[in-house]
C-alpha positions in Angstrom: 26.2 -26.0 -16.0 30.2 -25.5 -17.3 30.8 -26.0 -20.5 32.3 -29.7 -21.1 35.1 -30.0 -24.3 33.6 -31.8 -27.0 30.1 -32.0 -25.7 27.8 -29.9 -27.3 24.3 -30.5 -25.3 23.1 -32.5 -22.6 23.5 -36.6 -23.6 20.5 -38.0 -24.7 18.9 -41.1 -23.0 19.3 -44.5 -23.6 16.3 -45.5 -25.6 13.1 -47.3 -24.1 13.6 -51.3 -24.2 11.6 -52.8 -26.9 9.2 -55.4 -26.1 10.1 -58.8 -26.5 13.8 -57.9 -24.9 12.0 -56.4 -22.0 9.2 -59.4 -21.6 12.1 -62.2 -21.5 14.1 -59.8 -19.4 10.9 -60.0 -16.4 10.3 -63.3 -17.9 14.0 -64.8 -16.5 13.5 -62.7 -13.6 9.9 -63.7 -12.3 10.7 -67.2 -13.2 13.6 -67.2 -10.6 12.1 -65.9 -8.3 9.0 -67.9 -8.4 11.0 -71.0 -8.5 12.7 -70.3 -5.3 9.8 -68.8 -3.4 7.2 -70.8 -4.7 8.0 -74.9 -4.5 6.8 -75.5 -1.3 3.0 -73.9 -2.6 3.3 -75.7 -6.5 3.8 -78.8 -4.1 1.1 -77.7 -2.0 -1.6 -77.2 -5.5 -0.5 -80.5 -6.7 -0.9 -82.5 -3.6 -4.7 -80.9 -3.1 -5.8 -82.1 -6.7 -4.3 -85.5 -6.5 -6.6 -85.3 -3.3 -9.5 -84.2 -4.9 -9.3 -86.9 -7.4 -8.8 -89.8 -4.6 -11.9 -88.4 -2.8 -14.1 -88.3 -6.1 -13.1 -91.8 -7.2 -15.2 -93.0 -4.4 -18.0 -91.2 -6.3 -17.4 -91.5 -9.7 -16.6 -94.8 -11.2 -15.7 -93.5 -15.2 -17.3 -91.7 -18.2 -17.9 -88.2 -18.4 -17.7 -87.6 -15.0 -14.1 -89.2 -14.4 -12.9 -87.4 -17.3 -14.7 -83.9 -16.1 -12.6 -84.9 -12.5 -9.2 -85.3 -13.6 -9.2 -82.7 -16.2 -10.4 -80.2 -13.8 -8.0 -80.9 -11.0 -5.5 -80.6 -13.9 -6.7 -77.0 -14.3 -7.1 -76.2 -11.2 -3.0 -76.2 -10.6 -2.8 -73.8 -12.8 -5.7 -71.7 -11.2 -4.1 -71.8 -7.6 -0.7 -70.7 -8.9 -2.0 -68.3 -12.4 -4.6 -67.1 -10.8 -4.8 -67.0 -7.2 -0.8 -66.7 -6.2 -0.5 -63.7 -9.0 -3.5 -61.8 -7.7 -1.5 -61.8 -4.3 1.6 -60.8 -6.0 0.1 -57.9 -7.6 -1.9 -57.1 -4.9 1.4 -57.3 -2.7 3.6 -55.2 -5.3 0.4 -52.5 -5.3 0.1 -52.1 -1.3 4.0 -52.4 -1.1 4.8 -49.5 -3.3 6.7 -52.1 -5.2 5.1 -51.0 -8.5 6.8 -47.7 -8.3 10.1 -50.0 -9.0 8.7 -51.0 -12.0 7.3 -48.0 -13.4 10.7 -46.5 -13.3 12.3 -49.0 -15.5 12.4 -48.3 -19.5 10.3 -51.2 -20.0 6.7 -50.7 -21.7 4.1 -52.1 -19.2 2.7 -55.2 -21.2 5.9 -56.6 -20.7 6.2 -56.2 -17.1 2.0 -58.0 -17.0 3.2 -60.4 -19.7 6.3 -61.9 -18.3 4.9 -62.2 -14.4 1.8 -63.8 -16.2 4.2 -65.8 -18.2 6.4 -66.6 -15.1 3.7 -67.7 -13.4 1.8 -70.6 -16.0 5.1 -72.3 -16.5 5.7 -72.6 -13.1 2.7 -74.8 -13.0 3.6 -77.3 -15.3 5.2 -80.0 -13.5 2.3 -80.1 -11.1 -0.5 -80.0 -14.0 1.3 -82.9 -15.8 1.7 -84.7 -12.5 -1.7 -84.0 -11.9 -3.2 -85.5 -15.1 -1.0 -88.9 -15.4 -1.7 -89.8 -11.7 -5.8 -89.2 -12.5 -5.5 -91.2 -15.9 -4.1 -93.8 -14.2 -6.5 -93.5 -11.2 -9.3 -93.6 -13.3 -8.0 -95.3 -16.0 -8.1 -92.9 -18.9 -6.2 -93.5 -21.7 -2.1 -91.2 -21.8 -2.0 -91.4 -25.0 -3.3 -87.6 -25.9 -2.0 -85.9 -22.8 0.2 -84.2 -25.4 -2.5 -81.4 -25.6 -1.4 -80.2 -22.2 1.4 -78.4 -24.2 -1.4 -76.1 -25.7 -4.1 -76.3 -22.6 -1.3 -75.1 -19.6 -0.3 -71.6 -21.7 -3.4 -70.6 -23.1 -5.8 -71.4 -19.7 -2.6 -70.3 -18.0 -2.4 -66.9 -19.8 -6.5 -67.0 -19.3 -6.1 -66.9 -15.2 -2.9 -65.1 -14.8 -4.6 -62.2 -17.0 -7.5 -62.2 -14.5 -5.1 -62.7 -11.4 -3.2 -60.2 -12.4 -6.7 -57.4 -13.3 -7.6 -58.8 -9.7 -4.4 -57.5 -7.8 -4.0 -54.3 -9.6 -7.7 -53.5 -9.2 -8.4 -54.3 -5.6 -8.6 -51.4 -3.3 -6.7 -52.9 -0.5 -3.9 -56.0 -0.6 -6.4 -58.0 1.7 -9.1 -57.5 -1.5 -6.8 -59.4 -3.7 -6.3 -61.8 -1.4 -9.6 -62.3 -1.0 -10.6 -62.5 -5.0 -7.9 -64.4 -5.8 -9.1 -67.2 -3.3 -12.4 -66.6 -4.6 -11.4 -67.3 -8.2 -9.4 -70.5 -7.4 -12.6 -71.7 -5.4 -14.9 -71.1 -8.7 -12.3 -73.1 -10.5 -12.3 -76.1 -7.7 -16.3 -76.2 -8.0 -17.0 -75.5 -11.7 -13.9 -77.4 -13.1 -14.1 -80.4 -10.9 -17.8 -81.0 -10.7 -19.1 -82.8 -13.7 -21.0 -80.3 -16.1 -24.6 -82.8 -16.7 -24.9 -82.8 -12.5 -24.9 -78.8 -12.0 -28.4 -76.8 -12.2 -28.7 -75.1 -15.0 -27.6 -71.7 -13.9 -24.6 -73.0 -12.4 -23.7 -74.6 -15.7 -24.1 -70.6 -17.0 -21.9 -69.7 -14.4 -19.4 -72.1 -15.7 -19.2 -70.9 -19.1 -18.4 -67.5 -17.5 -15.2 -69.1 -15.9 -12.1 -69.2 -18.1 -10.5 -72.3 -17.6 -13.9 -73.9 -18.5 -12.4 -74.3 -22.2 -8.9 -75.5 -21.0 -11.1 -78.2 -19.2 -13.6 -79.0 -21.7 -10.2 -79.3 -23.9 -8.2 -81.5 -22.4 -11.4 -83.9 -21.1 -12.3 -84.8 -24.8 -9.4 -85.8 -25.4 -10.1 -88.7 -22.7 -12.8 -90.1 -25.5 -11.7 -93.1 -27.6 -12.0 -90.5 -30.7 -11.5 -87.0 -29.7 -13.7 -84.9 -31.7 -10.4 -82.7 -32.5 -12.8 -79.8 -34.0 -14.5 -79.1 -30.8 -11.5 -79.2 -29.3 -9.6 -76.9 -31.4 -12.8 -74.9 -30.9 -11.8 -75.0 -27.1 -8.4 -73.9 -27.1 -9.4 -70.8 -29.4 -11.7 -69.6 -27.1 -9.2 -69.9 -24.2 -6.7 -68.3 -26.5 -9.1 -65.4 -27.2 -9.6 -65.0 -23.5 -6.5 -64.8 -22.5 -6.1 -62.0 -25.0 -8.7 -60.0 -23.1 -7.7 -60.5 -19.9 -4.0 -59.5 -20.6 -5.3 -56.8 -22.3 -7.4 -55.5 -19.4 -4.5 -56.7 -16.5 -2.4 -54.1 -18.9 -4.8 -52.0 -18.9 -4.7 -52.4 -14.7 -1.0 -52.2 -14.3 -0.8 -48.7 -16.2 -3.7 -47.2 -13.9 -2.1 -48.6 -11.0 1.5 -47.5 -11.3 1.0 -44.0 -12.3 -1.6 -43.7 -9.2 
């Protein structure tokens, strides 16, 4: 290599990203993207709760059971886009050679799991909202602590995406992920929905296994005429914690995936 004036030594490169610059960097990113590629299926997640709820109100008059109904076909927007849509994604990105893009940017690779995952939960909040004010009224529960969706949609969100996410990068083949992510959104329609007292006993196990369980059981006490705020604080942490885990282990996925 000729010698260069005043260069001593080859330059040195830039250094790596940090975290949080690089997580709202795929944050902004992923959100775009997912807002123009992914209306027409938010619309399509909304429209199949609000269905689900119209169908059990010919079953369930009130009580537990309407508040176990609308509070899991709240959820269960955020399941079909967290959860199912971003085991496809990954799953997609995996098969596509589309993590090798990734892996070549000087971004560490929690950020690139966290700000899909992130991208991802927000997207469903319009339809989770929309979701929970039509049941309310459908069943006629009261509005006035809906508020809590502010913590429930993040923390259930982060919850699913984690898992979607462990799902895509995990499955052997793109049609795998598929395949669990469907799977996952239909343990969500059937253990969220149903109410809890009417399952068999192992079933109700089952259920506990399933992360948004707490984001349910969260948001339905809030339906009571005096929320037992304790329990659901209780809720909400153990959604929170989680999430943790399955981001952890969806970052865990992502670096075994990429340098594969």
């Amino acid at each position: 290599m000729p010698d260069v004036p005043g260069v001593s030594g080859p330059a040195e490169l830039a250094p790596r990203a940090g975290l949080l610059p690089a997580l709202a960097a795929v944050y902004r990113a992923q959100l775009s993207r997912a807002r123009v590629a992914r209306i027409p299926l938010l619309f399509v997640a909304t429209f199949q709760s609000v269905g689900i709820m119209i169908l059990m109100r010919g079953v369930v008059d009130g009580g537990s059971g309407a508040r176990a109904v609308v509070s899991g076909s709240s959820v269960l927007v955020v399941a079909f886009v967290a959860l199912n849509l971003l085991a496809q994604y990954f799953g997609h990105l995996r098969a596509s050679g589309g993590l090798d893009h990734y892996a070549t940017l000087p971004v560490p690779p929690a950020a690139v799991v966290l700000g899909a995952a992130g991208a991802y939960a927000s997207f469903t909040v319009p339809g989770t909202a929309v979701t929970a004010v039509v049941g309310s009224a459908l069943f006629q529960l009261p509005l006035s602590h809906l508020w809590v969706l502010v913590a429930v949609i993040p923390l259930a969100g982060a919850a699913l995406a984690g898992l979607g996410a462990a799902c895509g990068l995990l499955a052997p083949r793109q049609e795998v992920a598929t395949l669990l992510g469907q799977l996952g959104m239909s343990a969500a329609l059937l253990l969220g929905v149903l109410p809890a007292g009417r399952l068999p006993e192992l079933i109700r196990w089952a259920r506990d296994l399933l992360p948004s369980t707490y984001g349910v059981e969260a948001l339905a006490r809030t339906f009571d005429a005096r929320p037992d705020w304790a329990a659901v604080g209780l809720d909400l942490a153990v959604c929170a914690g989680v999430g943790v885990a399955s981001l952890a282990v969806a970052t865990w996925a992502y670096r075994r995936a990429a340098v594969r």
